[in-house]
Every structure is written in C-alpha cells, then in structure tokens.
LOBA-607406 format. One record per residue (C-alpha): residue in one letter; x, y, z. Coordinates in pm, whole numbers, padded with zeros to 5 digits, always signed. Layout:
<atoms>
AXYZ ...
</atoms>
This chain:
<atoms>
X+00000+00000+00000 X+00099+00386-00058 X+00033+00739+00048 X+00049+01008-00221 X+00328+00766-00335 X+00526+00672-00053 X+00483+00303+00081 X+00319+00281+00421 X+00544+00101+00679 X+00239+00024+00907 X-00135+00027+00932 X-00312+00155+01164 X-00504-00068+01413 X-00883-00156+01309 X-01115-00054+01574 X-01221-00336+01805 X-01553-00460+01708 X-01830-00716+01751 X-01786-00809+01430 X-01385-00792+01406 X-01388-01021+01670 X-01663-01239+01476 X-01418-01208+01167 X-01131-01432+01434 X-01325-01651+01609 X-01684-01751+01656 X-01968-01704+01931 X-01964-02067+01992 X-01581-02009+02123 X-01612-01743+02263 X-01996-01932+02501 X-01781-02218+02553 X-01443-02018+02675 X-01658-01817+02928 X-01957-02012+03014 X-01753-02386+03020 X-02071-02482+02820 X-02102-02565+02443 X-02390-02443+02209 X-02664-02690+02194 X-02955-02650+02082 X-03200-02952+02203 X-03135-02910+02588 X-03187-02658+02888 X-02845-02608+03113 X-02763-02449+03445 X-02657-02076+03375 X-02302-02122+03545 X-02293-01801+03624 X-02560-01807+03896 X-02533-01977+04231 X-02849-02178+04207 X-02867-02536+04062 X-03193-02487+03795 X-03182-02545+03492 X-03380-02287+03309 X-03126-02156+03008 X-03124-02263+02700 X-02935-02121+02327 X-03103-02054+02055 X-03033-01887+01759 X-03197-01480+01711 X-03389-01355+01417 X-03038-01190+01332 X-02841-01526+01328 X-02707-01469+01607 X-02643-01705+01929 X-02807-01634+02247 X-02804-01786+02600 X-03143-01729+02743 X-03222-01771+03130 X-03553-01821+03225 X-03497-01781+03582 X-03265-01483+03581 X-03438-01361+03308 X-03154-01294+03110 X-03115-01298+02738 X-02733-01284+02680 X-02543-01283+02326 X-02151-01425+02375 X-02019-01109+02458 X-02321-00984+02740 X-02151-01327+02884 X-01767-01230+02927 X-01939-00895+03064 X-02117-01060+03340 X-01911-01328+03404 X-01616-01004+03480 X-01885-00702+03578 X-01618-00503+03298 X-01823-00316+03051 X-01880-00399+02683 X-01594-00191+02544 X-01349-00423+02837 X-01518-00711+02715 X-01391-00660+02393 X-01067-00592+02486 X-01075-00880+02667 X-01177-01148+02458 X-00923-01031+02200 X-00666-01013+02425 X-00713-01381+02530 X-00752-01487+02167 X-00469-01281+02054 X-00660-01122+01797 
</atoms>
C-alpha cells in the first residue's frame, strides 16, 4: 500500500468490534471459553454463572443469526459477549478488549 506515493510502513489498528472479533473466532468459542458450556440447541443447562442449581437456560439462535443464552430464571437474554461482561462485571468496550486479548486477535 501507498500514500500520495510513498509506501506505508504500518497500518493503523482496526477498531475493536463485535464483528472484528466475529471475523477471528466464533460465538460458539467465545460461550464455551466463558460459560464452560457448548452451544446446543436440544437441551436446557444451568446458567453457570448463577449460584443456584436450575436449569432454566437454554441457546437458541436470534432472528439476526445470532447465538443467544437465554435464562428463564434470571431472566436474562445474553449474546456471547453480554456473557464475558457478566461473568467479569467489565463493561462492553473491556469485554472486547478482553476477549481479544485472550484470543490474541
């Protein structure tokens, strides 16, 4: 690549992103990293990161294609990266920042 001729000796860093991270690695990863559980579809789970034992969470897939982790009891309705927030009470820009910093991305 050049600049008004010259060849660039660096780029600059893309800005951190849902869907740069998406690009890297996929939500399933990034439930299963966080969470300790897989995507599955035909059964309910424990939501690991409450203290009681019910299981009332399931994943399903959004109307945007997108995996979610819903919990009936908590009443929480979590995409992978809502997870790595809660699981760290960070915020969603630390999330980020987090999840590519353990996935070196």
């Amino acid at each position: 690549k050049t600049y008004n001729g010259r060849p660039i000796m660096f780029e600059l860093p893309k800005p951190l992103t849902k869907d740069s991270i998406l690009q890297k690695i996929t939500e399933e990863d990034i439930f299963s990293r966080y969470l300790g559980i897989t995507p599955d579809y035909q059964r309910s789970f424990k939501n690991p990161l409450r203290v009681d034992n019910n299981a009332g969470c399931v994943f399903y897939i959004n109307s945007q294609g997108r995996i979610k982790f819903k919990d009936y009891g908590g009443h929480y309705d979590w995409d992978c990266f809502n997870v790595v927030e809660k699981a760290y009470g960070i915020t969603f820009k630390e999330a980020l920042k987090k999840i590519a910093a353990d996935y070196n991305i």
